[in-house]
N, C-alpha and C positions, 0 to 999 in steps of 0.2 A: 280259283284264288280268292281267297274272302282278304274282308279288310283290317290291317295290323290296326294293332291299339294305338290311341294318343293318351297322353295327359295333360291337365293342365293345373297350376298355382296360381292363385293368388299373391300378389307382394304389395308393398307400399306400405303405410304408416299406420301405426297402428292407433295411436289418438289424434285430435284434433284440434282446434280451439275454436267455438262458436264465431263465426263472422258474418253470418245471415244469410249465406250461399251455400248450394247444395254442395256435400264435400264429403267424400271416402275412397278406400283405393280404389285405382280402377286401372289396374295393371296386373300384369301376370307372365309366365312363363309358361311356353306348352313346347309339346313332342309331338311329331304325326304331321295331322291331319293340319289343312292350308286354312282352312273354315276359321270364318268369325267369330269373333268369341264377345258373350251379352253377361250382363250382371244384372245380379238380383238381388236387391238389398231387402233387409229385415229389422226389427226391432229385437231385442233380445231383452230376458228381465223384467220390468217392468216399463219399460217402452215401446208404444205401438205406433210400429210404421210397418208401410207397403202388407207384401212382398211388392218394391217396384224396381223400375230399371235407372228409377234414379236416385242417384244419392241421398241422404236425407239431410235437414238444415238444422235443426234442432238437439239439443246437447241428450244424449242417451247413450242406451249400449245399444250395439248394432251387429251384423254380420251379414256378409257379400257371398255370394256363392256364383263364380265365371262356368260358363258353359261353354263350350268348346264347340263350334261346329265340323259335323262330317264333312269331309270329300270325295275323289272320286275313289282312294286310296285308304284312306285310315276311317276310319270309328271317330265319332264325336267321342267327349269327355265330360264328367262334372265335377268341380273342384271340392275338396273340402270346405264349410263354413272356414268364413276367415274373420275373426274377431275386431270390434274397432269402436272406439269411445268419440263422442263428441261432447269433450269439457269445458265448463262456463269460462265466459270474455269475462275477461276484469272488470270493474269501474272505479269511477273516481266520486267524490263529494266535497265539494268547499264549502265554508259557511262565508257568507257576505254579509254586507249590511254594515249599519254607523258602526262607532267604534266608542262614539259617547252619548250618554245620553243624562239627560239631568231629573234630578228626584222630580217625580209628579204623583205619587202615592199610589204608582198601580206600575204590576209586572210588565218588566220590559226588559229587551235586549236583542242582538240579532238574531233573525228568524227565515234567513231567506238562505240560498245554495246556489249552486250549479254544482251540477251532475252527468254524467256522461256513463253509458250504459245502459243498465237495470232502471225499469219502472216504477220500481216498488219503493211503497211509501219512506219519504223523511222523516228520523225522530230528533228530537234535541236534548242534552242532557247542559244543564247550567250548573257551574259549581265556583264558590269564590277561591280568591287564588290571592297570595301572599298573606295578609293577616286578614280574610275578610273572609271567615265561616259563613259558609252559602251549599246544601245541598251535599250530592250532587241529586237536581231535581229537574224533571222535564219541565215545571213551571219557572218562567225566569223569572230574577228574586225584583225585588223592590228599593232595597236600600242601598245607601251609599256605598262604595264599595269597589271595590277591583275583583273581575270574575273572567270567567272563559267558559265558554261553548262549544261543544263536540255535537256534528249532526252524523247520525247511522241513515246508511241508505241499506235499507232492506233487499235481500235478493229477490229476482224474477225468476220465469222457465229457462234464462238463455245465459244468465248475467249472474254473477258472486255479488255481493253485499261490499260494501268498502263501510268507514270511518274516517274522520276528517283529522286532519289536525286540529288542535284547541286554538281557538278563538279568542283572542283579550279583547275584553272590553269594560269601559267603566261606565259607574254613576254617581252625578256629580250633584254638590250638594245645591240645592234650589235656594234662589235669593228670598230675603226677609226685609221686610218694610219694618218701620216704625215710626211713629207722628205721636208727637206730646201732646195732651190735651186737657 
């Protein structure tokens, strides 16, 4: 009496969203055989992971392949590749900083963030806003004026890029002396 066949499936989800822990199916459906069943994860495309038996943590294409083991009764099994993405965490970006600042004859305005996410570098874009032409220029402007500032936070390996809201901020005109003499 030889041993009847098993199969077995992979199931579960097929993307993911980066959270910095190792993460992909790791479930499945079999026929047969009692035996334990291991995964073997891969990179697919242009992402290189394993062949390992653990999940992987970073955002690529991927695929799982469950092995089924024998018993005293059925035949081990090996599943199909089973396909699975792990797609970039969001982020966010604020701009902070004063909200006034007064002529002193050199570029200025908010330049500071928080950020949550992605690593990658902050840019600023300055432009004036109501009647005060200004850009739009990564260099903040100089003159008196009503403006707003938008900071881009660049995307990382794990993390999308966000955009902030605009920014208001003024500049206000600097005081004048005069003495008769």
């Amino acid at each position: 009496i030889t041993a009847a066949g098993s199969t077995v499936v992979v199931t579960g989800a097929t993307t993911y969203t980066f959270n910095g822990s190792a993460q992909g199916p790791a479930t499945h459906t079999k026929t047969g055989s009692t035996g334990a069943v291991t995964y073997s994860y891969v990179g697919t495309g242009s992402t290189t992971y394993g062949p390992s038996a653990t999940p992987p943590t970073g955002v690529g294409t991927y695929q799982v392949i469950a092995t089924l083991a024998a018993d005293a009764n059925y035949s081990g099994a090996t599943s199909a590749p089973y396909a699975f993405t792990i797609t970039a965490a969001g982020s966010t970006v604020v701009v902070t900083g004063a909200t006034t600042f007064t002529y002193n004859a050199s570029a200025q305005g908010p330049a500071t963030n928080t950020k949550t996410g992605s690593t990658g570098a902050v840019t600023y874009s300055y432009a004036g806003a109501g009647s005060t032409t200004y850009g739009p220029s990564a260099t903040p402007p100089t003159g008196v004026g009503t403006y707003q500032v938008i900071a881009t936070l660049a995307a990382d390996a794990n993390y999308s890029g966000a955009t902030s809201a605009p920014y208001a901020f003024i500049i206000t005109a600097a005081g004048s002396t005069i003495v008769v003499t």
